[in-house]
C-alpha positions in Angstrom: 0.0 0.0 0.0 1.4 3.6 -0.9 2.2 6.0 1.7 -0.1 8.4 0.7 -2.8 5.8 0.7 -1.8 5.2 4.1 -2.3 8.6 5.1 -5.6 9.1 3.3 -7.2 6.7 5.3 -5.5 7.7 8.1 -7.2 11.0 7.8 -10.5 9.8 7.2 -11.0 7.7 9.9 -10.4 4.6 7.9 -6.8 3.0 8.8 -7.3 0.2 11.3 -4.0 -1.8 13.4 -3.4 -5.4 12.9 -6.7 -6.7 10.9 -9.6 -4.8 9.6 -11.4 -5.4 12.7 -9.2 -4.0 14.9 -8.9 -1.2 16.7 -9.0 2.4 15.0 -5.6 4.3 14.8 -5.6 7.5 16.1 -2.1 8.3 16.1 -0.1 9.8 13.3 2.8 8.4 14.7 1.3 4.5 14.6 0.2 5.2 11.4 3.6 5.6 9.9 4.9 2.9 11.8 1.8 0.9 9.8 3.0 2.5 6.4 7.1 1.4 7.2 6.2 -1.9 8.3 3.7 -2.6 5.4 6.9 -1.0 2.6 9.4 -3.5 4.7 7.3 -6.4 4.2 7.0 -5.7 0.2 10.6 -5.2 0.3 10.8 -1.8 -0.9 12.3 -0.2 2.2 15.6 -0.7 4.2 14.7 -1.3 7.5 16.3 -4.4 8.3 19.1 -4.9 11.2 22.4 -5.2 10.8 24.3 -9.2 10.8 26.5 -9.2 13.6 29.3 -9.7 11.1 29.0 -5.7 10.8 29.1 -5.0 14.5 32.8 -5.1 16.8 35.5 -2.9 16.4 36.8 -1.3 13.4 40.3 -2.2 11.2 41.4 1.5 12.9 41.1 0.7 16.4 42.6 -3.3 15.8 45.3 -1.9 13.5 45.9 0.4 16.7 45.6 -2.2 19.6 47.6 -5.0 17.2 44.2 -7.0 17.5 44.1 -9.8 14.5 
């Protein structure tokens, strides 16, 4: 779903959380949570978390300390 569909039915009332039963959203905030979450699941936005290959110190700081 677009963003600015999203928003549209945010502003008229219309955008529900979890299933179309459920409760109405009321805050702009939830409702672009809604939008991010629906874009990550069609794969069209970043949001993912980094591996934990990407985390620990950085070549600087082990060519510095003489860690291999």
């Amino acid at each position: 779903m677009p963003s600015n569909e999203v928003m549209h039915k945010f502003g008229k009332g219309n955008l529900r959380s979890g299933s179309k039963n459920g409760p109405q959203v009321k805050n702009r905030k939830q409702a672009v949570a809604i939008m991010l979450s629906e874009k990550r699941n069609e794969g069209k936005h970043g949001g993912t978390y980094k591996s934990s290959i990407d985390t620990g110190p950085s070549k600087e700081f082990r060519k510095k300390k003489g860690i291999k």
